[in-house]
N, C-alpha and C positions, 0 to 999 in steps of 0.2 A: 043933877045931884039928887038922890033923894031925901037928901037931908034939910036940903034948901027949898026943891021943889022949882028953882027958877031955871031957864033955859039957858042962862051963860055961864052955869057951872055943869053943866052936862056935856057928856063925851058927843063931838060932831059925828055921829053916825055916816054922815055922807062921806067925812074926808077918810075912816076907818074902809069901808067899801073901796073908796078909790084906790088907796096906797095897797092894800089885798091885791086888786083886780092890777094895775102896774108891777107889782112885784112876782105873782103868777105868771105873769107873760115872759120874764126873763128866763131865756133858759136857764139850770143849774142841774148839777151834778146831784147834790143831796138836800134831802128836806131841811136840815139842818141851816143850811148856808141861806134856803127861804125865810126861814120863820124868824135869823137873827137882822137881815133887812127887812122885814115886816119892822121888828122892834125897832130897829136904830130908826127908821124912820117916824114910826109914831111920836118917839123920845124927843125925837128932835125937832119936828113939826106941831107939835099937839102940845104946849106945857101945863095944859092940865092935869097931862093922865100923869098919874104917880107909879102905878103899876100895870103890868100888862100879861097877859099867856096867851101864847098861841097855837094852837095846833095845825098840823099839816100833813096831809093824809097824799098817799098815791094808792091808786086804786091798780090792782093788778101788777105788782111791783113784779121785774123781771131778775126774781131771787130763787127762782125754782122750788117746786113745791106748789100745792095748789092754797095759796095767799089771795086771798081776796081784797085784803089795802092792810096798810103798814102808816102806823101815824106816829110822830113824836110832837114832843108839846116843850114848850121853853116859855120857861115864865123870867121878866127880868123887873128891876127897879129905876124910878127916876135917879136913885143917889148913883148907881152905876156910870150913868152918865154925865155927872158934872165936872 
């Protein structure tokens, strides 16, 4: 936290990279459907984080047109999930 400055109020970098790298590997249909199992897992694993956004890009989406990546972003709340 940089409020506190101590290391057990701070976001686990390592468990954020993991739950990314496990939830990229699931196939799916729309970035959407990623980025809201990114959340729910953070939400529910992690009861530090209060708030979250995340972005999720695909590079060369097959939308026709010359599209170089297409990204949407979703931000949610710990109170969402109680």
């Amino acid at each position: 936290s940089a409020t506190s400055d101590l290391l057990r109020d701070t976001v686990d970098y390592v468990f954020l990279n993991r739950v990314i790298r496990e939830e990229m590997l699931k196939p799916s249909h729309l970035l959407e459907s990623v980025a809201k199992r990114i959340l729910d897992r953070i939400f529910y694993e992690d009861k530090l984080i209060e708030n979250a956004t995340v972005w999720v890009s695909k590079i060369n989406p097959p939308i026709g047109g010359d599209v170089e990546k297409v990204t949407i972003k979703m931000t949610e709340s710990r109170k969402n999930y109680q």
